[in-house]
C-alpha positions, 0 to 999 in steps of 0.5 A: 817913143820907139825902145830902139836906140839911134845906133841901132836904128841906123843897122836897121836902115841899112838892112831895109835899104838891102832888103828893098833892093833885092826885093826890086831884083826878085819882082823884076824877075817874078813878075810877069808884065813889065809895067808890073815890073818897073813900078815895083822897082820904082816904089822899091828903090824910091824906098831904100833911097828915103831910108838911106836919106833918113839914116844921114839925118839920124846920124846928123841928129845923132852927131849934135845931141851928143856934142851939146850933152859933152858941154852940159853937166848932170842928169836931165831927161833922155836925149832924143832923135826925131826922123820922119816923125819916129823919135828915137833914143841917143846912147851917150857915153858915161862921163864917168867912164871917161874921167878914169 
């Protein structure tokens, strides 16, 4: 399992999904040949387009476990996300905390 909870793993998408942009940008910019030029934007755009896909399954995923943990009481193991086969962990509110 990633030490990497479902919130954060959604900024991080985020990030990958503007790094690979910019990183299409600069080899348009740096790269000489221009097959060179449009198969490094290909791959890098068809990447931040399944990192953006997989951040909407996340918060899907994200979504449900928590709606299913407010109708059950009492510790049970750690809820869980899995996306594109990474398993991540699902913060959830303290029930607690909310009865105060």
């Amino acid at each position: 399992m990633v030490a990497i909870t479902a919130d954060a793993a959604e900024q991080l998408g985020l990030i990958v999904v503007i790094s690979l942009f910019v990183l299409a940008a600069l080899f348009a910019r740096v790269l000489i040949g221009n097959l060179a030029k449009i198969a490094a934007a290909v791959i890098l755009v068809a990447g931040a387009i399944f990192v953006w896909s997989q951040r909407s399954t996340l918060q899907q995923c994200v979504d449900r476990v928590r709606a299913d943990a407010a109708f059950t009481d009492g510790p049970g193991t750690a809820p869980t996300c899995e996306v594109s086969g990474v398993t991540f962990s699902v913060d959830l509110p303290d029930p607690a905390a909310s009865r105060r």
